[in-house]
N, C-alpha and C positions, 0 to 999 in steps of 0.2 A: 789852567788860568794862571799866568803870570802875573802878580802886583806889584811888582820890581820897576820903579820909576828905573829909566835908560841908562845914570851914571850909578844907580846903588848897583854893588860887587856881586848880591844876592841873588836869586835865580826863587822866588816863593809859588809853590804849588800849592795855594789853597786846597783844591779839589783832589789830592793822590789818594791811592787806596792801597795800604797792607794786605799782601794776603800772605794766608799761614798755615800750617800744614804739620800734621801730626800724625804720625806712621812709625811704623817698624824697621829695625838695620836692617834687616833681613829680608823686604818686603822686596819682591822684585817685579819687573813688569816682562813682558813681550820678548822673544831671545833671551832669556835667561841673565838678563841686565838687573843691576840693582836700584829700585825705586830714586833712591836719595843721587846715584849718578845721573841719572835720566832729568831729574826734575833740575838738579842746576846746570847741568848741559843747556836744557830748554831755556833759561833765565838768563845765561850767557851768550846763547843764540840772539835773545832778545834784548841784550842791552839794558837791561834791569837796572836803572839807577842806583838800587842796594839790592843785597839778597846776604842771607848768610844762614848757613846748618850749624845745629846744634845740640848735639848728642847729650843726651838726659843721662843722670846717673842715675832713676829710678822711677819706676810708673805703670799705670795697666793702662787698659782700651777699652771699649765696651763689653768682650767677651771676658776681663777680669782677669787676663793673663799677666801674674806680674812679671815684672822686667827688673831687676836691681844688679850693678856693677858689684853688691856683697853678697852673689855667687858666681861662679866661673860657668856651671850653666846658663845661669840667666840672665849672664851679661852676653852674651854671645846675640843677643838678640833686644839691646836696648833700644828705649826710645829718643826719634831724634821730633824734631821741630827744625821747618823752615820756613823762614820768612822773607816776601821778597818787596818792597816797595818801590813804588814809580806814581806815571800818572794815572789817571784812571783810562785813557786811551791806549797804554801801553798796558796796563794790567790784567783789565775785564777780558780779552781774548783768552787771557794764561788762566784763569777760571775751572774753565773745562777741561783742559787738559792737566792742570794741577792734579783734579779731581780723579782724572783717568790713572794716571801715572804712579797717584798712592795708595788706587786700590778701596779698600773699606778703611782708609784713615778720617780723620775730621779738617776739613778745609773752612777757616776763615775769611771774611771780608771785611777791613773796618777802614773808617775814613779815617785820612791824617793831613794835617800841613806839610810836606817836604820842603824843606830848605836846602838852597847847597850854593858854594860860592867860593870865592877866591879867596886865599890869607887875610888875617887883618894883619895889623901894622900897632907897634907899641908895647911897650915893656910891661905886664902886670905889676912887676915889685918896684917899679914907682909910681905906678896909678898912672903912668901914660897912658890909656885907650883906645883905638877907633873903634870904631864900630865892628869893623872889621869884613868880614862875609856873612854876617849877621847884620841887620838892620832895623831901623824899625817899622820896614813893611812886614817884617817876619813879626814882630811883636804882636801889631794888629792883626793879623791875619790867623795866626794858631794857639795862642796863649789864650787860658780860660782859667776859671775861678780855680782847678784845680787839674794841675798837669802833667801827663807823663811825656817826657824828654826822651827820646834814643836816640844816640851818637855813636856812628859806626866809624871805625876806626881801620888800620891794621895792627897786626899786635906788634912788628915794632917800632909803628912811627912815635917819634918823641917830641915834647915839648917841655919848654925850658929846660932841657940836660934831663929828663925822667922820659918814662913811658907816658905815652900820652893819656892812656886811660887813667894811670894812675894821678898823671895831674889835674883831669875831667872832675875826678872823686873829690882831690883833694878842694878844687874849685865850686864845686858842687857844695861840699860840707862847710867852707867857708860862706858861704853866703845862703846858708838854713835850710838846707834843699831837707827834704824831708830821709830821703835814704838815694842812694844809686849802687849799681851791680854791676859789676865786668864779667862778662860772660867771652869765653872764647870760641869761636868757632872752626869749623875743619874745612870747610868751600863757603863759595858767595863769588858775587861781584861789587867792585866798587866805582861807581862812575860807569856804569856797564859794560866796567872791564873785567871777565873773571881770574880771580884768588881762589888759588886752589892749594894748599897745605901739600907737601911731598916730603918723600923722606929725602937726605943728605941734601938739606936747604937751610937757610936763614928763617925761610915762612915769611920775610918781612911783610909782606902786603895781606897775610891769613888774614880773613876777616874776625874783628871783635865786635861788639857793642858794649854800651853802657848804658842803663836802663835806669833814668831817677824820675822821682817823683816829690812833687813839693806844689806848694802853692804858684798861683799862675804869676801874684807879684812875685815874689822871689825866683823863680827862672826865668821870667821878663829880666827881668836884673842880671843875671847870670848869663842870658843871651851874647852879648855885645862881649864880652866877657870872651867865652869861647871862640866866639868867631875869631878875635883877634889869639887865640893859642893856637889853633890850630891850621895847619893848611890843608884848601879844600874841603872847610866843614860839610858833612852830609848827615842832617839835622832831621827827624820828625819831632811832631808835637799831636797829641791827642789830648781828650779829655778822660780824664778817670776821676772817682771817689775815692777817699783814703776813708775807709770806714774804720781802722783802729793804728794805733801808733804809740807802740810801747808799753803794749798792755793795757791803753787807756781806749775802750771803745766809743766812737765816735757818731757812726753813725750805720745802721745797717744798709745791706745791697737794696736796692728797690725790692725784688721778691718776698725779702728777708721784713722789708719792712710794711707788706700789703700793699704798697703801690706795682702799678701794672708796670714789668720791663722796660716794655716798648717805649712808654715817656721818659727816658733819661735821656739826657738832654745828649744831641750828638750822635742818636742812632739811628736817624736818618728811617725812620719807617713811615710805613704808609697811613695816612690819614683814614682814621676809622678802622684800623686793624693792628692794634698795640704790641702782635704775634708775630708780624711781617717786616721784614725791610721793603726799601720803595723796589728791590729785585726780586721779590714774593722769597724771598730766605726765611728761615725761623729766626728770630730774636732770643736766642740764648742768653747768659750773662757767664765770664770770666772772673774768677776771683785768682788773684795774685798774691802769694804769700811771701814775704820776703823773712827770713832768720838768718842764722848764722849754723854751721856746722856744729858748733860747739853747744848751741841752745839745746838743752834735757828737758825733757819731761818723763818723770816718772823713773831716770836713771837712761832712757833713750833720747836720741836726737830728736827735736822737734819734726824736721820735716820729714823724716821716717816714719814716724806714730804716726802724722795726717795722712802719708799715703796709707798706711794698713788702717785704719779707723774709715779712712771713704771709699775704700774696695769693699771693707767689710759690711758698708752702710747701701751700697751700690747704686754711688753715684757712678757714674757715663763715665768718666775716669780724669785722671791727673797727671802729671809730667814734672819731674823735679830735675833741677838743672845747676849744676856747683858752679858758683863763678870762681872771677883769680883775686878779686878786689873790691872793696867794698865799705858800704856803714848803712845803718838807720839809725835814727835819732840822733842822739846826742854823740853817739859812740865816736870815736877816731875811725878814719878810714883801716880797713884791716886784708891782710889774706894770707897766705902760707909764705914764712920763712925760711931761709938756713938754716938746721940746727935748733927748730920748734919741736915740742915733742906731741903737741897736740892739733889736729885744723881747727882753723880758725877761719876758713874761705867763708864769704857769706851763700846762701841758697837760696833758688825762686822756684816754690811751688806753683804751677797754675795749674786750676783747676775749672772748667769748662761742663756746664751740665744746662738743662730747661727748667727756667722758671721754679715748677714746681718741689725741683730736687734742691735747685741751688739754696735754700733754707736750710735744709739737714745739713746740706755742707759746712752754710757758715757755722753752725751752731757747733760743729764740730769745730772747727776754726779756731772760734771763739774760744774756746774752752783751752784749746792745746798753747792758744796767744798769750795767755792771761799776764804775763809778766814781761815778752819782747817780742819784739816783731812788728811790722808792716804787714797791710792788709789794705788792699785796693779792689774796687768794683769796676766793672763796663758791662755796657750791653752792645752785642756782636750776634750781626747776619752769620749761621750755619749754614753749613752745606756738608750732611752727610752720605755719601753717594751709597746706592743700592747695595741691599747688603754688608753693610757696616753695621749694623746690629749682631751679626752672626761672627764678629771678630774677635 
């Protein structure tokens, strides 16, 4: 569905659908091909409006295998994440064969607004603005009480004389967003053209993202904003919970807080079965941890202790992911220097289980947050193919 009046620059997919996928480097499919080549092969065949891989620095699966880039074993075999968004006519097909292609991984489906569009027009550092490729049919159509924003990128398109992510952050922090993350990735497509990372290259088109979240007023606001930074914005918007922000707990996930999953608002399930999407999917819920590299607990990294505290609890499992750029809360945008002796890059835990588990999780969560960090809820249709339990 298009709700783009004929002269606004924007292109708005109310109705797209994310889908996402969580496997192993190693995992390979049919001819001795690897999972992760196959799946964006497929996505590039299909002209995937976005898609982008993204190699975890630490995590297990259901079978509790850890994975961590801090041993030379069990990096050899880390986890990636790939997410590919479009319309829901272009997506629902890629479904099944996502599902085929990774094996016993966990495959998602969630709705989103996609947005994409032409440059805007207008200098930010004097408050000139248009609207840009952002409009306000994009406003009305995906901004909700409480929002998560992803804005794919390449890593080196630039805006105003910077990296573009890094001016995304800095735009984002300017106007209260609650936290955002620069994740880099190694394949994707953009525009349904595939970006694929090689050696003796520039990468300029590698895909990135940046992941923020903040109130739906304030990235309403920040819309119109981007559009005119960047050229060709290609925008989603969903609904999430920000259940804690800087140590200060907020509000728990539904599970967490004895309301049924399935009623959060935006998961699209079926009338009279609070368990099911309207695709008979189970209604899991997703919690997303955002820290920083440098955050301790206990003399350890924050997102370290969460993975080995929810293997050991056993939940269904987790995925942590180092971005290049970043902030929550109050903080300045941040990531690795020249000549720093410490990381400082920020990190996104997600962490994906049913219902009944994802309580032990936050509570784990919770405990590990108590002084920094972001923490967001959703509830998300599963699809764990046959035999994924034995992973």
């Amino acid at each position: 569905m298009n709700d783009s009046a004929p002269d606004d620059p924007v292109a708005v997919t109310a109705d797209a659908v994310k889908l996402t996928s969580y496997f192993g480097e190693r995992q390979r499919v049919a001819g001795d091909g690897f999972a992760a080549d196959a799946l964006l092969d497929l996505y590039g065949r299909h002209q995937v409006a976005a898609s982008i891989l993204l190699r975890g620095a630490e995590g297990f699966g259901a079978r509790r295998h850890p994975r961590t880039d801090m041993s030379l074993t069990l990096s050899e075999d880390l986890p990636l994440i790939a997410v590919a968004v479009d319309t829901r006519s272009r997506i629902e097909p890629l479904v099944e064969l996502t599902a085929r292609i990774t094996g016993t991984g966990l495959v998602t489906t969630e709705r989103a607004c996609l947005l994409s569009g032409a440059a805007g027009t207008g200098d930010i550092s004097r408050g000139d603005i248009s609207t840009g490729g952002i409009g306000l049919a994009a406003l009305r159509a995906g901004v909700h009480e409480e929002t998560k924003l992803t804005i794919y990128l390449g890593r080196q398109q630039r805006a105003d004389r910077v990296p573009a992510f890094v001016a995304v952050c800095d735009l984002l922090h300017r106007r209260g967003v609650a936290g955002a993350t620069a994740l880099l990735g190694v394949d994707g497509t953009a525009h349904g053209q595939r970006q694929r990372a090689a050696f003796f290259s520039r990468n300029a088109g590698t895909p990135m993202m940046v992941i923020a979240v903040g109130s739906g007023e304030r990235i309403g606001r920040a819309l119109p904003e981007l559009g005119a930074l960047l050229a060709r914005p290609l925008v989603t918007l969903e609904r999430v919970r920000i259940c804690k922000r800087d140590g200060e707990l907020l509000c728990l996930p539904p599970s967490a807080a004895g309301t049924p999953a399935g009623t959060a608002a935006g998961d699209g399930n079926a009338a009279g079965n609070p368990a099911a999407s309207d695709a008979g999917l189970r209604l899991w819920q997703k919690l997303m941890v955002y820290t920083s590299e440098s955050a301790l607990h206990a003399g350890q990294p924050v997102h370290r202790e969460i993975v080995r505290r929810l293997r050991a609890a056993g939940i269904s499992g987790a995925t942590t992911q180092r971005g290049m750029w970043g902030f929550h809360g109050d903080h300045l945008p941040h990531g690795d220097r020249l000549l720093q002796l410490g990381r400082r890059v920020p990190v996104v835990t997600i962490v994906i289980d049913s219902p009944e588990r994802i309580a032990s999780a936050f509570a784990i969560i919770n405990e590990l947050t108590s002084e920094s960090g972001l923490v967001t809820s959703e509830t998300i249709p599963v699809m764990r193919p046959a035999g994924a339990a034995a992973r």
